[in-house]
C-alpha positions as CSV (number, residue, x, y, z in Angstrom):
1,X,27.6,-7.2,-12.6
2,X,26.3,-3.8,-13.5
3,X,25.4,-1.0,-10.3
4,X,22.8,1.0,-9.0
5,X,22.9,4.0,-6.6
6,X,20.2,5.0,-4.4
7,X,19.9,8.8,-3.7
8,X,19.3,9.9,0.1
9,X,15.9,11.5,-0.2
10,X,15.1,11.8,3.5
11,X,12.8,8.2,3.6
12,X,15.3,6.4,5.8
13,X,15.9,9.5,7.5
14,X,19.5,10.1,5.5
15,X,18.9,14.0,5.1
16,X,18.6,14.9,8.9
17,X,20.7,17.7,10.1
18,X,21.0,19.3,6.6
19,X,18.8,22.3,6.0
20,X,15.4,22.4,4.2
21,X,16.8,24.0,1.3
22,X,20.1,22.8,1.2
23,X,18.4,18.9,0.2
24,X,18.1,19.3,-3.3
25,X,21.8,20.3,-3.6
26,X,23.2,17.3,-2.0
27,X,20.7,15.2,-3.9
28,X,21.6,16.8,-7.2
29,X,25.3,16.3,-6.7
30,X,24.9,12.9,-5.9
31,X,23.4,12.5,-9.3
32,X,26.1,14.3,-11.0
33,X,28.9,12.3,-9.3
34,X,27.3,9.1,-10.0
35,X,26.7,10.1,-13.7
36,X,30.4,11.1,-13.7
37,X,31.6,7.9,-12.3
38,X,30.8,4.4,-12.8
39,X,27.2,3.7,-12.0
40,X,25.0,2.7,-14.3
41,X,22.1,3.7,-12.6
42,X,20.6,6.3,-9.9
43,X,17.7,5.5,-7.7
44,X,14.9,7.2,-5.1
45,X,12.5,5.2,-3.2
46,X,8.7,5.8,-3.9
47,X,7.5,6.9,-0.3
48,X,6.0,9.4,1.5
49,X,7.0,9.3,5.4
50,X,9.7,7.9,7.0
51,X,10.9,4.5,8.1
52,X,11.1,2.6,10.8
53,X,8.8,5.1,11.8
54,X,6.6,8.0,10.4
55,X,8.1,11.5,11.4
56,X,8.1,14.7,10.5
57,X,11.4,14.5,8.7
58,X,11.3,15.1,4.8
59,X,10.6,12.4,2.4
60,X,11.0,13.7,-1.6
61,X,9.0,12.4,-3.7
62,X,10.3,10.2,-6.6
63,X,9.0,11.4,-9.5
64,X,9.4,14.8,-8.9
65,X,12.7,13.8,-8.3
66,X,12.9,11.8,-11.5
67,X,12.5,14.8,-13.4
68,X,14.8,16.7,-11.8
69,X,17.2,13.8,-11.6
70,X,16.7,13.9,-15.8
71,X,17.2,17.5,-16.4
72,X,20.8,17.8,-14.6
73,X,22.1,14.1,-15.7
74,X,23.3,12.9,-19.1
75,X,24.2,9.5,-18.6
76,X,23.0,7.3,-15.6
77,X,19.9,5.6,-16.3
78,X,16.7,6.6,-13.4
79,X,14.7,4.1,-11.2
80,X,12.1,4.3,-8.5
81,X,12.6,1.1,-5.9
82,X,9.4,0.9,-6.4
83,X,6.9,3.1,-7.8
84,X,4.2,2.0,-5.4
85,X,0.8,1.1,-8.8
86,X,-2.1,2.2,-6.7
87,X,-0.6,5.9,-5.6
88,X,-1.0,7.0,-9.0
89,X,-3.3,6.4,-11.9
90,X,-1.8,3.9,-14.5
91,X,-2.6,5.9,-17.2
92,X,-1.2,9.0,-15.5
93,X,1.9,7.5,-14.9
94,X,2.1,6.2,-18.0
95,X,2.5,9.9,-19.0
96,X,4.4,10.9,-16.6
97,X,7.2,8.4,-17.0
98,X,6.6,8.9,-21.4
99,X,7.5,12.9,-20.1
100,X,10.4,12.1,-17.9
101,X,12.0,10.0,-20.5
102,X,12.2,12.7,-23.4
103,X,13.3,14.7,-20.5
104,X,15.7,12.5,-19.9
105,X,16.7,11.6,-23.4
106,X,15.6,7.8,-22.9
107,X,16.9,6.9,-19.7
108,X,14.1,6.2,-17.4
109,X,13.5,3.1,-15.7
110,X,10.2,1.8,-14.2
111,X,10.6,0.2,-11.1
112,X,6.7,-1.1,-10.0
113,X,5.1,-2.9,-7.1
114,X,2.0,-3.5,-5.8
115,X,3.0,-1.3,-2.4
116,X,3.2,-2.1,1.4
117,X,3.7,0.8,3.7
118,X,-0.1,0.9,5.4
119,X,0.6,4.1,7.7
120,X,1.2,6.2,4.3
121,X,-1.6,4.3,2.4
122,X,-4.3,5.3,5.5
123,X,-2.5,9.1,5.7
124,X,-3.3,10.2,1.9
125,X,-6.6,8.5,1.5
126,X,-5.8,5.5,-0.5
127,X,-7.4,3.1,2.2
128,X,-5.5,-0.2,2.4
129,X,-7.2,-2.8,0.4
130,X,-5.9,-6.4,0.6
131,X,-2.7,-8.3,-0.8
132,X,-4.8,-9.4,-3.7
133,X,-6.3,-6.5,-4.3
134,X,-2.9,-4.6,-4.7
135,X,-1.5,-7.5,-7.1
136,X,-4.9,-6.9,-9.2
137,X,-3.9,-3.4,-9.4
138,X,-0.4,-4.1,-10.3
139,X,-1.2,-6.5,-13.3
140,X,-4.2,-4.3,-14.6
141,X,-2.1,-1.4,-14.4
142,X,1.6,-2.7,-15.9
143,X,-0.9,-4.0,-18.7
144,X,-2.1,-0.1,-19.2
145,X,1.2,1.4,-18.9
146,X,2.7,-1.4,-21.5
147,X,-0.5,-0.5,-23.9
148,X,0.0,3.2,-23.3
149,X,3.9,3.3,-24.2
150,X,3.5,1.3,-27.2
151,X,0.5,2.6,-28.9
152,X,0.3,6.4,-27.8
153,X,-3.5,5.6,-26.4
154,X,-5.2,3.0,-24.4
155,X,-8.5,1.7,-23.4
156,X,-8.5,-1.0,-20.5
157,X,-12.0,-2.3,-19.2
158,X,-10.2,-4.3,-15.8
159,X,-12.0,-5.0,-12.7
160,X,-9.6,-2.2,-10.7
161,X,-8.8,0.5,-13.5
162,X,-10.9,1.6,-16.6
163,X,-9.1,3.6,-19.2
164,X,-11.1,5.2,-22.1
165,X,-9.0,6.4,-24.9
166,X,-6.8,7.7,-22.7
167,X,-3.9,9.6,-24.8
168,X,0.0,9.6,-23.8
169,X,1.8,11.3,-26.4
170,X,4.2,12.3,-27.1
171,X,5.6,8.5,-26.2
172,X,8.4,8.1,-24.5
173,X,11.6,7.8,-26.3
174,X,12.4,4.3,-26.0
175,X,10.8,1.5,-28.0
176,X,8.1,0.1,-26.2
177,X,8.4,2.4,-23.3
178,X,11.0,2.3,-19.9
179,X,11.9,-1.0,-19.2
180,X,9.5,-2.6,-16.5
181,X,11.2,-3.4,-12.9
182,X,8.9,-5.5,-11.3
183,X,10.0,-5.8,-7.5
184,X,8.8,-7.9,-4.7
185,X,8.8,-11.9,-4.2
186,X,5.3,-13.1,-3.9
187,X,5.4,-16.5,-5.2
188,X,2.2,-17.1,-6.6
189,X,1.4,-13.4,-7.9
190,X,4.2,-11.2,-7.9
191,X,6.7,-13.4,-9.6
192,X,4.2,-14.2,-12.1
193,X,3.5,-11.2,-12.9
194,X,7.2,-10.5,-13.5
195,X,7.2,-13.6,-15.6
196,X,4.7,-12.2,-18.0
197,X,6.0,-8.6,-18.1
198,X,9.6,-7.5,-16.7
199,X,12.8,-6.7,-17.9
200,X,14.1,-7.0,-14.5
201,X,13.4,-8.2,-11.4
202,X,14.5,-7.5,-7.3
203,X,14.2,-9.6,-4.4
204,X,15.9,-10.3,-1.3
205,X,19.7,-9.9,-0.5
206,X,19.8,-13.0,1.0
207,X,21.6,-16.0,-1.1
208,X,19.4,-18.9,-0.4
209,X,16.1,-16.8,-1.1
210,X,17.5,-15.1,-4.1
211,X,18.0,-18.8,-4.9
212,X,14.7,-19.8,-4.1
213,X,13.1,-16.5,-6.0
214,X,14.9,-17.6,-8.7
215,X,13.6,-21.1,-9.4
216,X,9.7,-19.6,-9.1
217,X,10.3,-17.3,-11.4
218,X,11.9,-19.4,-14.1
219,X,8.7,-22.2,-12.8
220,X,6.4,-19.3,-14.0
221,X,8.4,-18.4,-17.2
222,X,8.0,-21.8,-18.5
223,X,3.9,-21.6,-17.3
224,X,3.8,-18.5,-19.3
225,X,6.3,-19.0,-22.1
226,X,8.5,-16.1,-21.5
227,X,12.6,-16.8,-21.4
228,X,13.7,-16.3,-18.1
229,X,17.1,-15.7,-19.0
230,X,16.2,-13.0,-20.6
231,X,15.2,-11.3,-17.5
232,X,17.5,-9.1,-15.6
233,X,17.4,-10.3,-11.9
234,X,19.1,-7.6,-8.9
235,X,19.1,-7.3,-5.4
236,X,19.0,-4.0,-3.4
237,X,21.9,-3.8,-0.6
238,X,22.9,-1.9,2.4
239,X,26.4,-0.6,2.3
240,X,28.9,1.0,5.3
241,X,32.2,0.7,3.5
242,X,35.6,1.2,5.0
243,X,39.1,-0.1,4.9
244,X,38.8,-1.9,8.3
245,X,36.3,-3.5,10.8
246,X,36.7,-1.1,13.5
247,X,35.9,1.7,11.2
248,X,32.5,0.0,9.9
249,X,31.9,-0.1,13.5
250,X,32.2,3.9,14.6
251,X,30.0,4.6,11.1
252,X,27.1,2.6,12.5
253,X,27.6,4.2,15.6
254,X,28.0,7.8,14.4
255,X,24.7,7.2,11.7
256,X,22.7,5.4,15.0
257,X,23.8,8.3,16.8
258,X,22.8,11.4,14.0
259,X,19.5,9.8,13.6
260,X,18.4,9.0,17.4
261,X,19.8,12.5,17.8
262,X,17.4,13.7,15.0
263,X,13.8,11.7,15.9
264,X,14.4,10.7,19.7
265,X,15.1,8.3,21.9
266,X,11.8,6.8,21.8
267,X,12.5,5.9,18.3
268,X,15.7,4.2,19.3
269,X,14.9,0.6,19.0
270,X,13.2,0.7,15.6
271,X,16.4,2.6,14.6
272,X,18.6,0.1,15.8
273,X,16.7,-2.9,14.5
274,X,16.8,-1.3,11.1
275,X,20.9,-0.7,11.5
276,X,21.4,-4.3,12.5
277,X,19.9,-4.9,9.2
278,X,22.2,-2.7,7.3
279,X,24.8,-4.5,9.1
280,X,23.4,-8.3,8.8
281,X,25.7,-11.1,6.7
282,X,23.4,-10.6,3.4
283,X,24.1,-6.7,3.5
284,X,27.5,-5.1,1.5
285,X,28.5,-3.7,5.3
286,X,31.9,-4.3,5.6
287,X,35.3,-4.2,4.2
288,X,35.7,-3.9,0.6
289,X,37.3,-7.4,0.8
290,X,34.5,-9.1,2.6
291,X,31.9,-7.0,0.3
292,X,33.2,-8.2,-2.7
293,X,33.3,-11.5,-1.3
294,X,29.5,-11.6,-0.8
295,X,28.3,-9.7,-3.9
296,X,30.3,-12.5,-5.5
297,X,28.3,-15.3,-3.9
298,X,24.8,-13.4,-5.3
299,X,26.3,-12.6,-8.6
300,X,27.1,-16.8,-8.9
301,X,23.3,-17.1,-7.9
302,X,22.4,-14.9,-11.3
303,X,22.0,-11.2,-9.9
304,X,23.4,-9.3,-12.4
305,X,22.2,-6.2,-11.2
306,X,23.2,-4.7,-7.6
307,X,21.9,-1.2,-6.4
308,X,23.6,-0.2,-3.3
309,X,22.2,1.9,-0.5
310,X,24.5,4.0,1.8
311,X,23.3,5.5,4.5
312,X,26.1,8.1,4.9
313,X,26.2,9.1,1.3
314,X,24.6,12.6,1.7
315,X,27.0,13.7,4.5
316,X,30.1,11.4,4.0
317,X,31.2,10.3,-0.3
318,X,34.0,8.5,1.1
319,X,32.5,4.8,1.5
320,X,31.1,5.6,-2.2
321,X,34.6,6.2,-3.3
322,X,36.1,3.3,-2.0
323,X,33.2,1.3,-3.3
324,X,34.0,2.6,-6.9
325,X,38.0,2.3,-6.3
326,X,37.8,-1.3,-5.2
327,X,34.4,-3.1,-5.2
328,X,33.0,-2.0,-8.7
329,X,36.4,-3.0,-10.8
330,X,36.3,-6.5,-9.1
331,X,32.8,-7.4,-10.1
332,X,31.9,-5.7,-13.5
């Protein structure tokens, strides 16, 4: 099993408390202790206000931060969970991740969906067309990036994006382009989609639906004939890591605490529903014992890849360090 680490970047409200311009100094050293240690990856979430609710607390932007994340890394490779297709031109983003890469010497990742959060849709202007209308985006425009990173120019006539010679060079530095994440478990589109383009997958935490998932997406490999064991399939996870129960316990409490503190007490019951799901049995919350215990059961289901989310990690290191001291060596 290989590991991802998210970076707190304010979406799930993991920067409040900490100064405006002190953020990018506890992102950035993040970075550099995950590129330092034993992660093979470092990851932001493509979003632009908060969760469970919109606030006024900061959300960074990903690919700003992808750049930056490339400039002051050497080693861990860089994803977006996801890149959301219809916020940005295909085309443009095809040369913005071709930049980013020879920024980054080769080590970008791009992590794609067709997007979800309405409230940020409505807020910058992007309207909020229907399921099928996002999926069409996100085949048309994987199908432009792919074309874009493999021939230096495309031209796509689709029925959501038209390209006209459009020119990304220089390409990016690895053959063929970043590999494609495709994320999300839509059955009939999403997963086919994946079939017919990814590298990797990621879907849901949660053993019997990552089982489930699983069988589609090989179901749609053999439609398609692409080999579905060559594709890469993770699972995000929540993680509150300490050497006992009781102490999980107070680090909900004290993160429940710092962020009704921060946003209200109105927001208090979206907050807590999203805790209990940072605590639920498919999450990494726990003991390192019981942790590695479930990562097990997913990596015996075929996840190869976990990226782990810690909600303390810009204002406490130590549940990372455990996580690298015990969980890490007992699944790699």
């Amino acid at each position: 099993m290989r590991f991802g680490l998210f970076i707190p970047q304010g979406w799930r409200l993991d920067l409040v408390d900490i100064p405006t311009e002190n953020h990018w100094s506890v992102m950035n050293e993040l970075a550099r202790h995950a590129d330092n240690s034993t992660w093979d990856s470092v990851w932001v979430y493509d979003h632009f206000h908060t969760v469970p609710l919109p606030t006024d607390e900061a959300t960074h932007e990903a690919w700003s931060l992808m750049a930056a994340f490339a400039a002051v890394t050497e080693r861990v490779k860089l994803g977006q969970m996801c890149t959301a297709m219809s916020y940005r031109n295909p085309a443009y983003l095809a040369k913005v991740a071709a930049t980013t890469d020879i920024i980054s010497g080769g080590r970008v990742q791009m992590g794609i969906g067709g997007g979800w959060y309405e409230h940020e849709w409505r807020a910058y202007g992007y309207g909020f067309p229907s399921a099928g209308a996002r999926l069409g985006r996100l085949d048309e425009g994987v199908q432009i990036m792919r074309d874009a990173w493999r021939d230096g120019r495309v031209t796509f006539d689709g029925k959501h994006y038209q390209v006209n010679d459009a020119i990304v060079a220089p390409k990016p530095l690895q053959e063929g382009g970043p590999p494609l994440w495709i994320a999300g478990g839509g059955e009939k589109v999403t997963l086919k989609i994946a079939a017919k383009y990814a590298r990797y997958t990621n879907f849901s935490s949660a053993p019997e639906d990552f089982r489930h998932k699983s069988d589609v997406l090989a179901e749609h490999c053999r439609a398609v004939g692409t080999d579905f064991d060559a594709i890469v399939r993770s699972a995000n996870f929540n993680c509150v890591l300490a050497s006992s129960e009781d102490e999980v316990s107070r680090r909900l409490q004290h993160i429940r605490d710092r962020q009704v503190g921060a946003v209200g007490e109105d927001a208090a019951p979206a907050i807590d529903a999203m805790l209990a799901n940072v605590a639920s049995p498919d999450s990494a919350t726990g003991t390192p014992e019981q942790v590695i215990e479930r990562l097990s059961r997913l990596r015996d289901l075929g996840c190869e890849y976990a990226i782990m989310y810690f909600p303390e990690a810009a204002y406490d290191r130590s549940g990372i360090e455990l996580f690298e001291r015990e969980v890490i060596p007992a699944l790699s």
